[in-house]
N, CA, C and O of each residue as an XYZ file, in Angstrom:
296
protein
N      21.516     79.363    131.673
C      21.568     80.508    130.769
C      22.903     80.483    130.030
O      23.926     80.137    130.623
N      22.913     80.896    128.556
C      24.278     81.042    128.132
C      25.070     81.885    128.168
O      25.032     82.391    129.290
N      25.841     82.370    127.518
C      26.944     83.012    127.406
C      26.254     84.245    127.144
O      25.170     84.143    126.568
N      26.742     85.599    127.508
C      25.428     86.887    126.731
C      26.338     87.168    125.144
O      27.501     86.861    124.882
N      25.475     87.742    124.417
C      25.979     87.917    123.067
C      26.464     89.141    123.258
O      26.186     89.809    124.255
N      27.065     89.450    122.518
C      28.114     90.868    122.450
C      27.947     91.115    120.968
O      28.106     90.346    120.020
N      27.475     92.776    121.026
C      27.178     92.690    119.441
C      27.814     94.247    119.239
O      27.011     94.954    119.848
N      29.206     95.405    118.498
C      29.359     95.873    118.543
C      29.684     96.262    117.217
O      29.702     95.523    116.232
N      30.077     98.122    117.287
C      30.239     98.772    115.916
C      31.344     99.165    116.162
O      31.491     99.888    117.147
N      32.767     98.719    115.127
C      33.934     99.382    114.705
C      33.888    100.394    114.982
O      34.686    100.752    115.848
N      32.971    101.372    114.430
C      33.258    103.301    114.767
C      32.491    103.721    115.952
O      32.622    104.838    116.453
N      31.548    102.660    116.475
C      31.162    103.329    117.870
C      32.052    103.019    119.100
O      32.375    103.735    120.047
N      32.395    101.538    118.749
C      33.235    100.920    119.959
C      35.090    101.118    119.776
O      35.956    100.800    120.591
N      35.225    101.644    118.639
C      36.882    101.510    118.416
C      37.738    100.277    118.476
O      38.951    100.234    118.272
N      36.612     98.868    118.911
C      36.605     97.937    119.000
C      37.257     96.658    117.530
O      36.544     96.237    116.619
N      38.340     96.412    117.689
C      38.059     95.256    116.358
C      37.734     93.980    116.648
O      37.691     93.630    117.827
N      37.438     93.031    115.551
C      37.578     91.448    116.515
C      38.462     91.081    116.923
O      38.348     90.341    117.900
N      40.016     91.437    116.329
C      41.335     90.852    116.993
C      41.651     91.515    118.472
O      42.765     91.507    118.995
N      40.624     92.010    118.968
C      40.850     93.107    120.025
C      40.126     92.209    121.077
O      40.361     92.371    122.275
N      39.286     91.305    120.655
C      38.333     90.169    121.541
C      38.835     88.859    121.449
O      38.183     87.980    122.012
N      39.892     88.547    120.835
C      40.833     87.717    120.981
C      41.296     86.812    122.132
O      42.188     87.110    122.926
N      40.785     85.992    122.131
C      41.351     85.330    123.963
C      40.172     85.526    125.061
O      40.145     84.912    126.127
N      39.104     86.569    124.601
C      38.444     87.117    125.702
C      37.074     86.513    125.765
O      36.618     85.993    126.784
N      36.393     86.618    124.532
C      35.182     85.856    124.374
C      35.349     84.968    122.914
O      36.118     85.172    121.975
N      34.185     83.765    123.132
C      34.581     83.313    121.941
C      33.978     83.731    120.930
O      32.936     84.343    121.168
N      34.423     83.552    119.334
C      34.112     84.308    117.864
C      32.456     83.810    118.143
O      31.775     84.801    117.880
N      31.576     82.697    118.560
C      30.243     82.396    118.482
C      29.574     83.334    119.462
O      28.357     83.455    119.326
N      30.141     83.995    120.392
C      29.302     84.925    121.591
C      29.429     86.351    121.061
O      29.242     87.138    121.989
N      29.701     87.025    119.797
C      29.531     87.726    119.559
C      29.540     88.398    118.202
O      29.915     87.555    117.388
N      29.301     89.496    117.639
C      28.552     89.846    116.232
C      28.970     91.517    115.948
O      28.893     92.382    116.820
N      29.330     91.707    114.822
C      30.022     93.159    114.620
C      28.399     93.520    113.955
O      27.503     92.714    113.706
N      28.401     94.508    113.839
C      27.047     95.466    113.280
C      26.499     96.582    114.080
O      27.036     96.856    115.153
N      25.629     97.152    113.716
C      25.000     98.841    114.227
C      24.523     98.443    116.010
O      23.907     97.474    116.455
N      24.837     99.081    116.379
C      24.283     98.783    117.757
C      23.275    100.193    118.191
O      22.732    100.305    119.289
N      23.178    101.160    117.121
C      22.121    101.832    117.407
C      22.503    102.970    118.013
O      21.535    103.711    118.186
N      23.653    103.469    118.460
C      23.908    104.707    119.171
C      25.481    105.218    118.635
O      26.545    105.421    119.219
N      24.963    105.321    117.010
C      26.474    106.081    116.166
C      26.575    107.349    117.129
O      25.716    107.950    117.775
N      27.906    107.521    116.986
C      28.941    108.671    117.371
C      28.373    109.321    116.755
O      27.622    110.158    117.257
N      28.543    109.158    115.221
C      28.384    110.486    114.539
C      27.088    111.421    114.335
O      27.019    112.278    113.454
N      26.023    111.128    115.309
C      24.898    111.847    115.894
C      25.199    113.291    116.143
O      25.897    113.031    117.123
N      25.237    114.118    116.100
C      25.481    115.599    116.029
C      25.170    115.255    118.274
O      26.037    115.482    119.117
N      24.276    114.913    118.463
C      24.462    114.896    120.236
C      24.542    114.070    120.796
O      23.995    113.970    121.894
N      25.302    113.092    120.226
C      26.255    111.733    120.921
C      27.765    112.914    121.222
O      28.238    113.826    120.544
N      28.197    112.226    122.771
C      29.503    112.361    123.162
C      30.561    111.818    122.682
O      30.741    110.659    123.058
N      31.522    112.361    121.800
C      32.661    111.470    120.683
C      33.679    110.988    122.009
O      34.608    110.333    121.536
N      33.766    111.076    123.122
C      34.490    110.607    123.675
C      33.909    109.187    124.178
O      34.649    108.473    124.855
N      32.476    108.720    123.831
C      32.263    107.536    124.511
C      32.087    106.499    123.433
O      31.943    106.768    122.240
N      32.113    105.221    123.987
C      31.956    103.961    123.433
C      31.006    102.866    123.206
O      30.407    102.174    124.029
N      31.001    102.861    122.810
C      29.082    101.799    122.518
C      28.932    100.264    122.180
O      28.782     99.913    121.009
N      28.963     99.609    122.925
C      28.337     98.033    122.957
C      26.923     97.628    123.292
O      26.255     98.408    123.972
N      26.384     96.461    122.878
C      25.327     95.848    123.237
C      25.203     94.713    123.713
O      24.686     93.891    122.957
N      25.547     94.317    124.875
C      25.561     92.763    125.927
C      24.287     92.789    125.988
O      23.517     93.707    126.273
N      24.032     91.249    125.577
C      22.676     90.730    125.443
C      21.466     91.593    124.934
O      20.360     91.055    124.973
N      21.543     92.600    124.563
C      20.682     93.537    124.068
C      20.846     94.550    124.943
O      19.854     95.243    124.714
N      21.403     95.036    125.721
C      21.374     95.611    127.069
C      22.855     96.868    126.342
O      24.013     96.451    126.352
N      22.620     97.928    125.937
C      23.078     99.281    125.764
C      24.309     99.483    126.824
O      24.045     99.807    127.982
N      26.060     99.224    126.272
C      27.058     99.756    127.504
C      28.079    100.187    127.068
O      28.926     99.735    126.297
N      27.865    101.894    128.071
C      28.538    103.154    127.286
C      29.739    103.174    127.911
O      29.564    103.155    129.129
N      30.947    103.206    127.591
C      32.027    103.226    128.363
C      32.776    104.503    128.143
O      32.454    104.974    127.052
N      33.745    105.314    128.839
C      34.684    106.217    128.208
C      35.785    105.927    127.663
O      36.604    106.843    127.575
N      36.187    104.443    127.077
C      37.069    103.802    126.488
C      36.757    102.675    125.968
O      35.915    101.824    126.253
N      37.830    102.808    124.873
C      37.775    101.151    124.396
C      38.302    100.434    125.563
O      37.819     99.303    125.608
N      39.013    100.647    126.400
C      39.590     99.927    127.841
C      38.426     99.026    128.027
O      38.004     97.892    127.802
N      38.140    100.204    128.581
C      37.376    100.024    129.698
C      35.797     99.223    129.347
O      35.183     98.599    130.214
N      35.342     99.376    128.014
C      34.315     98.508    127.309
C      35.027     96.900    127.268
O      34.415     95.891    127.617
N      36.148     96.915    126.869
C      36.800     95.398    126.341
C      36.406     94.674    127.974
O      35.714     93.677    128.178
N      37.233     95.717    129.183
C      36.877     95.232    130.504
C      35.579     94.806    130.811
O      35.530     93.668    131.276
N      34.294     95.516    130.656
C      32.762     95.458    131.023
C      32.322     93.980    130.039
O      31.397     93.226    130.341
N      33.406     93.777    128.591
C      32.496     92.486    128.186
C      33.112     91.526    128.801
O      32.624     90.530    129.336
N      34.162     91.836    128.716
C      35.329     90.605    129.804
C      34.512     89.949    131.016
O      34.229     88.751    130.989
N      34.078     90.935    132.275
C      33.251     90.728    133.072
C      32.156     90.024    132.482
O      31.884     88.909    132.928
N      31.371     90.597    131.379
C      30.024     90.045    131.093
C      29.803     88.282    130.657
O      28.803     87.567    130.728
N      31.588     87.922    130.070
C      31.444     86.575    129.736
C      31.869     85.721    130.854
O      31.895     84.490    130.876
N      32.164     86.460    131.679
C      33.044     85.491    132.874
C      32.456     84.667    133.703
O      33.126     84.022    134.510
């Protein structure tokens, strides 16, 4: 199996690419909508939004998301 893809949104994840730097490589992952904007009137603005392998992961930080993909490529 390969590497899982990591596919995230600037304003959901607070995430940039220079922020994945060192961690995964530029081919294991993809900036775009991941489907669960903040700016939803009943989304929680304190959480964070990625998509590993298609698989939805909400974190209460950019920390702590950068950590969960870290794990996910390891």
């Amino acid at each position: 199996m390969g590497k899982p893809v990591v596919k995230f949104c600037k304003k959901c994840s607070g995430i940039k690419p220079k922020d994945l730097k060192g961690i995964i490589d530029k081919d294991a992952w993809k900036e775009g909508c991941v489907h669960a904007c903040v700016k939803k009137k009943d989304a929680e603005p304190e959480r964070v939004f990625a998509r590993i392998d298609g698989r939805l992961v909400v974190c209460s930080s950019k920390k702590d998301l950068i950590k969960k993909i870290k794990e996910a490529v390891a």
